[in-house]
Structures are given as C-alpha cells and as structure tokens.
C-alpha atoms as one frame of an Amber mdcrd trajectory, in Angstrom:
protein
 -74.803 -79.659  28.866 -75.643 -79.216  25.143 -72.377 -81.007  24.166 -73.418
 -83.641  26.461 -76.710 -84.154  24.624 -75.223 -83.754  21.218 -72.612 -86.717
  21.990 -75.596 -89.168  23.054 -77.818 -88.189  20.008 -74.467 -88.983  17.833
 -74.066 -92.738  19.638 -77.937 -93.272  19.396 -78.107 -91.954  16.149 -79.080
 -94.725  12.970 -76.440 -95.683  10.739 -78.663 -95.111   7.955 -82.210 -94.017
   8.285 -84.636 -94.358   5.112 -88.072 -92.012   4.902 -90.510 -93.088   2.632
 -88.069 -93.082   0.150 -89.581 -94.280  -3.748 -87.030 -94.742  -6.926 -89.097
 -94.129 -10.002 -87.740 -94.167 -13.288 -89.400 -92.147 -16.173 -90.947 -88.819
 -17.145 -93.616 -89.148 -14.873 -91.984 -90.258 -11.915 -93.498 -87.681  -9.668
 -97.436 -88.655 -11.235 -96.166 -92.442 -10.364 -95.591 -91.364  -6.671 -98.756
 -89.841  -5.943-100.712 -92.995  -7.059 -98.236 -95.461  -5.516 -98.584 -93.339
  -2.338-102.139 -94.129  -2.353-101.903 -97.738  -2.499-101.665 -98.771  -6.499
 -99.839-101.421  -7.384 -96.752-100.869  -9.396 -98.202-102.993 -12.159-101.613
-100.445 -12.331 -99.556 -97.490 -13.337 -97.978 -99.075 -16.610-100.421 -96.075
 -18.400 -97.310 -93.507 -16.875 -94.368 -95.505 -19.058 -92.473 -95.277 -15.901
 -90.658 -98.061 -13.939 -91.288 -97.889 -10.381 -87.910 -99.855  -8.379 -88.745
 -99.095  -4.992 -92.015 -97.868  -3.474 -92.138 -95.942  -0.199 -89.615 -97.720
   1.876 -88.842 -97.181   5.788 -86.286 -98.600   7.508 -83.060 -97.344   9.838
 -79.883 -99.168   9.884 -78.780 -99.446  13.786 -75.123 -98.966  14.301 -72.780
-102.459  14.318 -75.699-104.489  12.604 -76.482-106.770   9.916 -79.385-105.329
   7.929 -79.954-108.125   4.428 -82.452-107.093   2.130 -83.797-110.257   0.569
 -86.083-110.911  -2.454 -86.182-112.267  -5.883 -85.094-110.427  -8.825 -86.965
-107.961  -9.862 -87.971-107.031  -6.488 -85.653-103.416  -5.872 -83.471-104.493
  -4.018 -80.212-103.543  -5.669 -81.713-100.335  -6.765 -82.129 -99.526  -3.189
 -78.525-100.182  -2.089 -77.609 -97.781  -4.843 -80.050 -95.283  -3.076 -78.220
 -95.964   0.079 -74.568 -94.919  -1.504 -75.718 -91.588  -3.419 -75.492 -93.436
  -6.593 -79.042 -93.052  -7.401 -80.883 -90.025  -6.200 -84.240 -90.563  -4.329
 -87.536 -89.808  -6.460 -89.674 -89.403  -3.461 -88.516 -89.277   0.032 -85.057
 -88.939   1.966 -81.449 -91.276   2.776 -79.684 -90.320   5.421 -76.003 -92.019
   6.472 -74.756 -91.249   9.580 -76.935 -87.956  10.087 -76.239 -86.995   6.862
 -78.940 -86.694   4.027 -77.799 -87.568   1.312 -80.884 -85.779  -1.333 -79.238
 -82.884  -2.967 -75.533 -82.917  -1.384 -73.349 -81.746  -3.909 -71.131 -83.509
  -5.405 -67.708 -82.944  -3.786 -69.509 -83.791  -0.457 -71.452 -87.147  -1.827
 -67.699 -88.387  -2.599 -66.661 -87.690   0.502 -69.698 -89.048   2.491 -68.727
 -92.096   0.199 -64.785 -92.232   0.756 -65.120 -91.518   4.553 -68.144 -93.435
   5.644 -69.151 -95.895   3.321 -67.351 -98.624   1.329 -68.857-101.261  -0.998
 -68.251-104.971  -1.929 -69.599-106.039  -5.537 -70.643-109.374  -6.853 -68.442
-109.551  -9.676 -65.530-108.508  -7.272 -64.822-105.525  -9.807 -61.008-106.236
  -9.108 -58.285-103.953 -11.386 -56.808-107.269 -13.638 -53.680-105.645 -13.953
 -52.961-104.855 -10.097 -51.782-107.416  -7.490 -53.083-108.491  -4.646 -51.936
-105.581  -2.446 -52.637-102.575  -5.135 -56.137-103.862  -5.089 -56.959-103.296
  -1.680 -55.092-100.219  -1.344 -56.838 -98.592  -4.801 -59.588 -96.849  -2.757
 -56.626 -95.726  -0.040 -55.175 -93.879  -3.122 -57.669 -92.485  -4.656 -58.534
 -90.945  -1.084 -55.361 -89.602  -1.363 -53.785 -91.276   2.406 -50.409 -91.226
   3.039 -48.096 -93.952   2.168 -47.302 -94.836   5.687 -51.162 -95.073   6.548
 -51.703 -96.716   3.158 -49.184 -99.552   3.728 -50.665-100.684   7.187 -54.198
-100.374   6.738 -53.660-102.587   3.628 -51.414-105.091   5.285 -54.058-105.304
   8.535 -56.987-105.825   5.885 -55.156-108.897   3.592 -53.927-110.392   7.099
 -57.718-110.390   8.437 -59.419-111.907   5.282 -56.571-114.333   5.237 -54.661
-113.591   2.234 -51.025-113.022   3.865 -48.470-114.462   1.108 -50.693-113.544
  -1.820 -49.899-110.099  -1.961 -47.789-110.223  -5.259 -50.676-112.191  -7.099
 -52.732-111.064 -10.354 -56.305-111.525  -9.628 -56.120-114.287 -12.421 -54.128
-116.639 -10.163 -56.866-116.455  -7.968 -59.890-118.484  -6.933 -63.492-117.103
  -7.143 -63.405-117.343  -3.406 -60.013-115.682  -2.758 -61.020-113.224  -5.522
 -63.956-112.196  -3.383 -61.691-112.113  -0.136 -59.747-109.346  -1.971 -63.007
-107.476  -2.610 -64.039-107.489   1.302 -60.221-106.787   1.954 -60.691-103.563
  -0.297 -63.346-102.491   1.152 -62.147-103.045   4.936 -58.780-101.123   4.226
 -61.121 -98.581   3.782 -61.840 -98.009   7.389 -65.598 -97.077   7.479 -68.356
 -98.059   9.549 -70.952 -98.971   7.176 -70.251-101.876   4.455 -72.909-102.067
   1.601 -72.512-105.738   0.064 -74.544-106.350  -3.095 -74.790-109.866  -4.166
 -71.459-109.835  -2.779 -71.378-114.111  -2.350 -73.865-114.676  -5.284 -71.096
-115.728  -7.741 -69.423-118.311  -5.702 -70.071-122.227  -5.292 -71.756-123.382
  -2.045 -69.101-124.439  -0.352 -66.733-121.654  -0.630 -69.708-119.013  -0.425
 -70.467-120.619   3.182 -66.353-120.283   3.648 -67.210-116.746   3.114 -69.979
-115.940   5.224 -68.554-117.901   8.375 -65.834-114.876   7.677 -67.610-112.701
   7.117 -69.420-112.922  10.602 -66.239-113.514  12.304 -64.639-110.532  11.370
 -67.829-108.874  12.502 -67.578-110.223  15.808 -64.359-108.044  15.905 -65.040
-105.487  13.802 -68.930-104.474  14.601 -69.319-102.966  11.158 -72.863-101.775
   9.853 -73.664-103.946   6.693 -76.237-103.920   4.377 -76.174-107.116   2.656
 -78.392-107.779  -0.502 -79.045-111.354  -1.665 -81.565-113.038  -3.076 -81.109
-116.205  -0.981 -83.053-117.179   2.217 -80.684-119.188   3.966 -77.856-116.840
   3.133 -80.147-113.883   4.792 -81.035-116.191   7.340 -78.405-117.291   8.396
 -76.332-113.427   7.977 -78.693-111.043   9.382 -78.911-109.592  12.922 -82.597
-108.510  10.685 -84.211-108.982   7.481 -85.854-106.674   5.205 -88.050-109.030
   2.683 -89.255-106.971  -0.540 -91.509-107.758  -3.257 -92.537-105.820  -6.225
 -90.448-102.888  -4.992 -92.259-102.512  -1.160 -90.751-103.850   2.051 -92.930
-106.256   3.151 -91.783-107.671   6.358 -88.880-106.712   8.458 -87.436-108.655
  11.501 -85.361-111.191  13.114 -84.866-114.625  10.700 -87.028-115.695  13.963
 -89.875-113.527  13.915 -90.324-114.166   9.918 -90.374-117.452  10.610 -92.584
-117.403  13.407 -94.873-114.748  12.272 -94.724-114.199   8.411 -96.636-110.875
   7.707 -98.149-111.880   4.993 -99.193-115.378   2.504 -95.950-113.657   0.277
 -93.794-114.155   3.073 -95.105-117.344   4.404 -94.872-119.265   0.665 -91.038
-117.340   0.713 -89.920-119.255   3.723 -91.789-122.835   3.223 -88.890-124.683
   2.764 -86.191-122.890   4.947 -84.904-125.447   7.514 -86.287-123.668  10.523
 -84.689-125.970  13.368 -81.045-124.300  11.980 -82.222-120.765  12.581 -84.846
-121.127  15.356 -83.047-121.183  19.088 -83.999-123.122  22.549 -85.232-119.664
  23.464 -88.184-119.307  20.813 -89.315-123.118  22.231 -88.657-123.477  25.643
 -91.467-123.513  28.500 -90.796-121.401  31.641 -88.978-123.139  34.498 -90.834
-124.496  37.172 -91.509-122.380  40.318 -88.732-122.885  42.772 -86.512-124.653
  40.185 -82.352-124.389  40.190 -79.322-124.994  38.513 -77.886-128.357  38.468
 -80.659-130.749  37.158 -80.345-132.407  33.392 -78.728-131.208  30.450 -78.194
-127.529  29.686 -77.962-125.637  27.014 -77.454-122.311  26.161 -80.595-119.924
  24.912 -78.658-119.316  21.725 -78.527-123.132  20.752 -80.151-123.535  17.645
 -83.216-126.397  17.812 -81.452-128.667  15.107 -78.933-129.510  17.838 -81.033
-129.726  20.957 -82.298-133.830  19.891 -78.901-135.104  20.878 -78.981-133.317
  24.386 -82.694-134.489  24.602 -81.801-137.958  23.763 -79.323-138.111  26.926
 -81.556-137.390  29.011 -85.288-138.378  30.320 -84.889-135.006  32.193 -86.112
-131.897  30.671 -83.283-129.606  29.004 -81.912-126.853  31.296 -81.672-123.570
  29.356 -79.416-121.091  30.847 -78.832-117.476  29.596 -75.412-115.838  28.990
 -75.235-114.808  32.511 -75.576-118.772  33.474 -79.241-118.148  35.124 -81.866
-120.473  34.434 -84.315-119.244  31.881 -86.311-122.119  30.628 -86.461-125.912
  30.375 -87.492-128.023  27.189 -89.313-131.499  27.718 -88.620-133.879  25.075
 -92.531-133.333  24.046 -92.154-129.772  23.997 -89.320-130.294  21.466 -91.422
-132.712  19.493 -94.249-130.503  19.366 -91.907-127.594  18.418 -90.525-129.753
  15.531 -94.006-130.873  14.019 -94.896-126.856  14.066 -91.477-126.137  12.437
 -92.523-128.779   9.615 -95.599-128.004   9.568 -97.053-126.118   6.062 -99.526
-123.445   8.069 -97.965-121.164  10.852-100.754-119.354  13.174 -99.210-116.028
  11.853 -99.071-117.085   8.452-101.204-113.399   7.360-104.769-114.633   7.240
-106.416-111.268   6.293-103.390-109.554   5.349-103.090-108.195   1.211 -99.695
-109.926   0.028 -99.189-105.945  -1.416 -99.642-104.148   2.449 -96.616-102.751
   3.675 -95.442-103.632   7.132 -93.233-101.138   8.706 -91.849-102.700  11.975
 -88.379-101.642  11.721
C-alpha cells in the first residue's frame, strides 16, 4: 500500500517547487531579508550595501509545462533561473527539482541533480567553436560519461528533431544565428531530462527566425512534454510560449497565470501598463468571449469553431454568417455561441486602455501568489 502511495506522490509531485526563496547579494544579506520580509522595498534598504535579485518568490513548476518568467532587465529574473540549476545558492528560502532540495546538497550530488535532471539552453548558444555539429550536442553526453553506443543515438535522434540532419560535420561558424541556436536546444535535448531551463534562449535572433524557433520549440513539446522554464524579457514571446506566466518586477513575482488571465485580470497598475499594447485578439480564445448556448440548443446551426480558436480569427467566420458562431469543445459538444455583437463588444474591451481588473487598490509592490 505504501509503495502505492509513494508512486502517486512521485507523478503528482512539482517539477520544481520554490519556497519563499530571496537571492541577496552582500554582507548583510541575512539583515536585507528580514526587512524585505516585512514589506520594504528593495530600493529602502540601499543603507545595507547589499543587492537584493529576488525577493521572496513562490511558485511550483507542474510536470510537462511551460513556466516563462517575464520582466524587464533588472527585474531577477535570470538570477532566479540560476537559483533553479544550483548555480546560485538560495539566501533565504528553499529550491527543490524533482523532490530534491537543492540548499546545501553537496557538490558531487548538485552535478548530478544537474547532469540527470536538468539541462540548459543559453542565449549566446555557448557552442565549443572548434567542435562540429555533432560533438556539440553530444559534449554534455561525454562529460556524463554515456557509452558510445547510447551517445551516438541520442545525438543523432536530437539533430534529426531540431532539423539539422546533413549538418553534422559543420563548424558552428558556417552556421546561422538560427541554426546556431537549433544546436543549442539539440544539446540540451540529447541530454534526456525532463526539465529544460532556457534563459534568453531566442533573445539574440531576428524576428523572423526567433518565431521559426518558437513554432519548434512548441512542436517538439507537443511530442516531447518537457518541463521548461523559459526566461525572456518579451511579452509576446511569453505570451505566446507559456502554458503560464510568472511577471516580476524589482525582484518580486507579481502576477502569475495564464497569458489569459493577465490579460483579463492584471493584478496590479504594473501589470496592466506591461501588457497595454499586447495584441490581445492573438492570445485571447472563443472560450474567454463566448455567451452560453441557448437552452435546448444543438449541433448543426452556423459556423463553428473550436474553443481554442484565438479571437483574431473568429471575424472571418462571423462575417459568413448572420448566425451566431457555434463553439464546440474538443469532445465536439456545444459549449458556447458568439453573436457578431458579442464579438464586437469583446473587441472594443480588448482595445480598450482600462480593464475592470486593471488593480484599482492594489500597491504595484504587493506580491500575488496564485501559482
């Protein structure tokens, strides 16, 4: 019975689970944490010479998502992801990676927390110049010390997934920014973990090949069901990314939740001026504006679309029709119509520059833990 329970607390166990954790750096750290536990802004305790990067954050990581942690620079972000892969040591507070904390492990099993469950993907790429291709991705499988045999295939399988089969025997050098990346992710997937951390990882790439990038990026999560933490400091890319969305400023999680519900309900003014200008009918769905269906009704009548259809290309399907939108779930049932004035309406509130939810009473400095 006990092995039983063990085996579901392991499958309903966070990927990574973060406990008030607070990354200080100074003399004084600990003095910092006691006043920034009581509410002080990080800019109040400048009288401690200390830097405070992050400030009592709270969040788990659920297995086979994609958890972005957005904000400007500055904000802590990439000091936490370093929290998150032993490379910086909590001040305050606890990490945890798969059950494992990860305050005080020595070091022999920090490196092998890192070789077996976690793998990273830089922003610079952080390629070796003088190693094809292949020897690239299969670095980390070496310095892990695999076999050959497994060595070989898990390499091969990670080039042919990111699409680089043919460019094995290439320098880095002969290679676009974009394929130079692909290399990076392929590196990191030959290492076989579950958890991905991605820092900045599309940051140094043009537009178009950076949106290249992410459409692979979710594809081969769609296969792969990975856990990612992604850090960027662009909206749209966290937008359009993340299964959620950690927003930080000044080193505190402000808001976390869907793209939707930070649209829909910004926590605070902070968030709300973040997100003015994000193009909401690309990330809101005909789920978050549909009315209920009508008592009684079927199947069969107008247009439908599915729940998941994102607003910007519902006017078409409205335009077809004088007859509401059907909106059907995954499952085919009926789960909502749109009129063409409900759409209308939802489009002026999409535009508009107040939201209800837009934190009217709420200090742009308060914490909201809703992980």
């Amino acid at each position: 019975m006990s092995n039983n329970h063990d085996a579901d607390a392991g499958e309903n166990r966070a990927a990574i689970t973060v406990e008030s954790a607070y990354k200080i750096f100074g003399r004084r750290a600990l003095k910092a944490v006691d006043r920034l536990s009581e509410g002080q802004h990080r800019d109040t305790i400048k009288d401690l010479d200390v830097t405070a990067a992050v400030i009592d954050a709270e969040f788990e990581v659920r297995p086979g998502e994609i958890f972005v942690v957005m904000g400007l620079s500055g904000s802590g972000k990439s000091t936490l992801i370093r929290m998150l892969n032993g490379l910086l040591e909590p001040t305050a507070g606890s990490i945890s990676v798969d059950g494992v904390t990860l305050n005080g492990l020595p070091a022999q099993e920090l490196r092998q927390v890192r070789r077996d469950k976690i793998s990273m993907v830089f922003q610079h790429f952080a390629l070796l110049p003088h190693r094809t291709v292949y020897d690239n991705v299969a670095f980390g499988l070496e310095v892990a010390g695999r076999p050959a045999a497994h060595r070989a295939e898990m390499t091969a399988e990670a080039i042919s997934m990111v699409g680089l089969s043919g460019w094995e025997d290439k320098l880095p050098s002969q290679l676009s920014g974009g394929m130079r990346q692909r290399v990076g992710l392929a590196r990191a997937l030959a290492a076989g973990t579950d958890i991905m951390l991605m820092d900045e990882a599309f940051s140094a790439l043009d537009p178009l090949i950076r949106r290249e990038i992410q459409d692979q990026l979710l594809e081969l999560q769609k296969r792969l069901q990975k856990t990612i933490v992604f850090i960027t400091h662009d909206l749209n890319e966290a937008m359009r990314l993340g299964d959620r969305i950690a927003v930080m400023r000044d080193g505190r999680i402000v808001q976390i939740g869907t793209a939707e519900d930070i649209l829909t309900r910004p926590a605070n003014e902070y968030v709300a001026e973040f997100i003015a200008d994000v193009d909401r009918t690309r990330v809101l769905t005909a789920a978050s504006v549909m009315d209920p269906p009508p008592a009684g009704a079927t199947d069969g009548t107008g247009v439908v679309v599915n729940e998941n259809t994102p607003v910007a290309d519902l006017f078409g399907p409205v335009a077809e029709s004088n007859l509401p939108l059907q909106v059907t779930n995954s499952d085919g049932r009926l789960v909502g119509v749109i009129p063409r004035l409900t759409l209308l309406n939802a489009l002026s509130h999409t535009n508009g520059s107040d939201s209800d939810n837009g934190g009217s009473g709420v200090d742009q400095d308060d914490e909201v833990k809703n992980a």
